[in-house]
N, C-alpha and C positions, 0 to 999 in steps of 0.2 A: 573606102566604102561608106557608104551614107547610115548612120545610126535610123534605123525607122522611127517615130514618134510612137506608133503604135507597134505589136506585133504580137497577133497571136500564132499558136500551132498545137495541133491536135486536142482542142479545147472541149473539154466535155463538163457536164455542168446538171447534177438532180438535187429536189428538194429533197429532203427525207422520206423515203416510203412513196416516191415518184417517179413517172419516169424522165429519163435523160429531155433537159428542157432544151440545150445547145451544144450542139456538137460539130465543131466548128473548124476544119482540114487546116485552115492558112487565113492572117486576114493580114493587114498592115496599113499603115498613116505614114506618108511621109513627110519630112517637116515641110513648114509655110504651104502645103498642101489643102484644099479643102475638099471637104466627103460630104455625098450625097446619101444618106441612109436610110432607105424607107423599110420604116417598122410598123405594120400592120397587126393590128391586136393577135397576139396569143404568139406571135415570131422572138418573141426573148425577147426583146430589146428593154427591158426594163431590170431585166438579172444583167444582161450585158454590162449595161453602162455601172448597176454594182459591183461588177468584176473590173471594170475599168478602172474604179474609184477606190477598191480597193477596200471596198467594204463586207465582199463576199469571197472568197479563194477555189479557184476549181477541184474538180475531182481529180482531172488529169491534165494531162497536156501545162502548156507556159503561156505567160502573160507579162511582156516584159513593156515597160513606158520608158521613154528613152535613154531604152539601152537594163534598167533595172528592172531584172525576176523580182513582181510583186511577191510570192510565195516565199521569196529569200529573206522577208521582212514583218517582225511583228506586228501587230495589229495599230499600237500608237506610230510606229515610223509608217506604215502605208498612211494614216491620216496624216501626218506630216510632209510623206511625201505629194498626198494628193491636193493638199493646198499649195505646197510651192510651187508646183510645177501645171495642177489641173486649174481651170474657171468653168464650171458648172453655172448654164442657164437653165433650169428648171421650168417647166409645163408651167405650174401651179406658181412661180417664180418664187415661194420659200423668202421673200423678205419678214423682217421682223417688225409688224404694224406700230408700233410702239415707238421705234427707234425713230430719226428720223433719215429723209434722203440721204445726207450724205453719211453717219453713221453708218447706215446699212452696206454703202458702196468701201468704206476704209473696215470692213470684218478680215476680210482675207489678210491685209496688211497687219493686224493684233493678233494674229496666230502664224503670219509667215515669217517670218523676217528677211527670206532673201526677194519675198513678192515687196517690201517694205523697204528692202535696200535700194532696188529695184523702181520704184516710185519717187525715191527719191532724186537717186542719181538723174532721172528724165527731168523730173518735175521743179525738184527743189524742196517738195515737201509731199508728204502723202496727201493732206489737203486738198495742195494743189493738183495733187493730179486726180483725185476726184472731182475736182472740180474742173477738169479740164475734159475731161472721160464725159462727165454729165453736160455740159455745155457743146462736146461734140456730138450728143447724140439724142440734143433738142429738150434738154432740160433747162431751163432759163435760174439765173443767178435766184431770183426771189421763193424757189421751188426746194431749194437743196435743205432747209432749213426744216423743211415742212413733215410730219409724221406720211411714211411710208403707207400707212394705211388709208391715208386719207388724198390716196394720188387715184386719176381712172387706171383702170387695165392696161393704158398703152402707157402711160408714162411709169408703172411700175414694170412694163416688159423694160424701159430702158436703164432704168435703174438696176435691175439683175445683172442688164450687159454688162454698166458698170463696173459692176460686185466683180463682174466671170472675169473683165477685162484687166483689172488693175493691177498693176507690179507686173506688167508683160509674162503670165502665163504661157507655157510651150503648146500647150494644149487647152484648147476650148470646145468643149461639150453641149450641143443645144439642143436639149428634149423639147419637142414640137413646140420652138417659143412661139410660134406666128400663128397659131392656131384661132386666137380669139380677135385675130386682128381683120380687117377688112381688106380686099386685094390692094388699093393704095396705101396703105400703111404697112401692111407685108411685105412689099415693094423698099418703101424708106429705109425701113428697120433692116432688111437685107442690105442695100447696101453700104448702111452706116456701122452694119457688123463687118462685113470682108474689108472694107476700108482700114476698120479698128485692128483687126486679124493682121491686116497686112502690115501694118506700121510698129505692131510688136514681135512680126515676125512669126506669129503663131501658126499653128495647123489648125483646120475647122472641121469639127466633125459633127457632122448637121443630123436630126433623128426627127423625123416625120414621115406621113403615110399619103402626105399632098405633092405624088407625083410632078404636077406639074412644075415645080421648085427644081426638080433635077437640073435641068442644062443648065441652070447656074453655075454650077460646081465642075470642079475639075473631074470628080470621079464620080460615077453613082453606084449603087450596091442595093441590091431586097434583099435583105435579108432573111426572108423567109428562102430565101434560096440560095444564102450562103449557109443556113445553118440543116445539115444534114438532119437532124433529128425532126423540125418542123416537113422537110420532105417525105420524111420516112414513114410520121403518119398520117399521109394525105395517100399513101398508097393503099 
């Protein structure tokens, strides 16, 4: 039987002194699978993906990433676990301005070791495979060197890929990266993401509210309609 990448069940989910923000029967990811997941403001999807990451723990119900009950594990092993195994693309893409290109893309590698054993054994060097990662996804050799801060919006979205891509990740997470992009650059950057997905074997689990991206993906999902709580008060 196939380990799911993701899996939730009977997931409930409140702030302090709030009410239940997700509440959530059954969801699942299977591997080299990619998800279509439209999160429209006020639908969870921003506590989601902290439960994903393992930065927040439910009230009830399980949250297992493959194969590991998050909640079976202290607070520094979920961070441990969520860099080996997760690559987070962020909205806002979270690079460090300061740092430079390729810097920013070898972080996950200085805090994983098996995303770093992993870069290796492909590459030969983690270097290299940052430098292979940014070269495949239109970042030219005289760029990598250059401060993160001082790249436009679309060559910092590839940069993050990078970052999410590197040491072959099981799981990769992309909060509405195409948002600032224009329809042919949303276009490229999709599919020099499923390509990269595909070649590490990963799952893709995509989070925006720009419907029209669905029939890309293998599966689509609203969330606002898998999470029982967002239905509950619309009634």
């Amino acid at each position: 039987m196939i380990t799911p990448i993701i899996e939730l069940k009977d997931l409930t989910f409140a702030w302090p002194k709030q009410a239940t923000l997700l509440d959530i029967d059954e969801f699942r990811l299977d591997p080299e699978q990619s998800l279509f997941l439209k999160g429209p403001s006020g639908s969870g999807k921003t506590t989601l993906l902290g439960l994903l990451g393992g930065v927040q723990l439910a009230q009830s119900g399980s949250i297992h990433l493959l194969g590991q009950d998050l909640s079976q594990l202290r607070a520094s092993a979920r961070d441990r676990f969520r860099v080996d195994h997760s690559g987070f693309i962020f909205q806002q893409f979270n690079l460090l301005p300061f740092l430079s290109v390729l810097d920013n893309v070898l972080l996950p590698c200085q805090f994983s070791k098996l995303r770093q054993q992993r870069a290796i054994e492909r590459h030969g060097s983690i270097q290299a495979a940052a430098h292979a990662l940014l070269t495949q996804l239109g970042l030219s050799d005289h760029l990598h060197q250059q401060l993160a801060g001082e790249l436009s919006i679309g060559q910092q979205q590839r940069v993050a890929a990078a970052r999410a891509l590197i040491g072959q990740p099981k799981l990769v997470i992309a909060d509405e990266p195409t948002s600032a992009l224009d329809a042919d650059s949303r276009e490229a950057f999709l599919e020099l993401l499923f390509a990269e997905c595909t070649a590490a074997g990963a799952s893709l689990l995509f989070v925006s509210h720009d419907q029209s991206l669905a029939k890309l993906f293998d599966r689509s999902i609203d969330l606002s309609q898998l999470n029982r709580a967002t239905r509950q008060s619309e009634i």
